[in-house]
N, C-alpha and C positions, 0 to 999 in steps of 0.2 A: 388531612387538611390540604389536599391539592389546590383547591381553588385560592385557598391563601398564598400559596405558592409561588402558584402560577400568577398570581397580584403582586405578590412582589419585583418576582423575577420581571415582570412587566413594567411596571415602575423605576426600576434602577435603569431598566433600557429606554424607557422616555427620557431620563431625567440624563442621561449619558449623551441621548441624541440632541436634546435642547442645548445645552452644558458640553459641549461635546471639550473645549479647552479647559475648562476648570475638573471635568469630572471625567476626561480620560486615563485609563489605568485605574480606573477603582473597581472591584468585585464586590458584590455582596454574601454572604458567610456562603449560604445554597449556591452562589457560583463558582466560587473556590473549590469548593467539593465534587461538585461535578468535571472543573478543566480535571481535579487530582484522578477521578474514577476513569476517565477519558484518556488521561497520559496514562495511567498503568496500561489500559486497556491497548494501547498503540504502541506501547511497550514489550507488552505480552504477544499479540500480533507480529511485532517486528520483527520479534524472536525466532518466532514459528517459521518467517517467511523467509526468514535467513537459511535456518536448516532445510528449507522446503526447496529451497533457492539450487542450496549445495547439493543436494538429492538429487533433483534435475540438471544440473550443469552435466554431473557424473552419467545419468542415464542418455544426455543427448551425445557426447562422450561415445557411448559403448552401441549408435544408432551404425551399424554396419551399408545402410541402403537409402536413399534418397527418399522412398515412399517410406520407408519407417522414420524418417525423420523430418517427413511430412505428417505423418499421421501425429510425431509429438507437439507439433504446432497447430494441429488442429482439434488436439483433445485438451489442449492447455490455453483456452483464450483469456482465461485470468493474468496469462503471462504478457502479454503481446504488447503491454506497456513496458516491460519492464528491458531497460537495455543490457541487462547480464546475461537475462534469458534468449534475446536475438541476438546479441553479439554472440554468443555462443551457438546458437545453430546458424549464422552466418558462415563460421569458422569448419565447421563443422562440416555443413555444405561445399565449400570451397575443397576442403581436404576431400571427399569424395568425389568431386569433379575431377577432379587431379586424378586419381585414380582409374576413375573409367575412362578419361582422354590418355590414361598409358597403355 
């Protein structure tokens, strides 16, 4: 019954948008269930990206060369938001500059 659904779920969101003081913070049953499948889901995610996180910190860590730790910022643009991941080859980088300027 999608289309029922989808009538619903369209309905609570008129009726939230008209109503917006009286009927903010209310969910209907099918919206509940879905924030709950969406937080496990960003949950399970978080998880991953944590250890995914610690994986790479480690490997940028053990980058001996400038162009090798070039290459790991340009095979990982999923990273490039994230500030663990540049602050760490910021650090990273510095520490090898240091090096070749001795």
């Amino acid at each position: 019954m999608p289309y029922h659904m989808l009538a619903k779920v369209a309905e609570a969101f008129a009726l939230r948008k008209g109503f917006s003081d009286e009927l903010s913070g209310l969910d209907i049953e099918e919206e509940e269930a879905a924030y709950i499948d969406e937080t496990a889901a960003q949950l399970t995610a978080g998880k991953a990206l944590e250890a995914a996180k610690d994986e790479y910190v480690d490997f940028i860590t053990k980058c001996s060369t400038l162009e090798a730790l070039k290459n790991v910022y340009d095979q990982n643009p999923h990273w490039h938001s994230d500030k663990t991941f540049i602050n760490e080859l910021g650090k990273r980088k510095a520490e090898l500059q240091k090096q070749i300027a001795v």
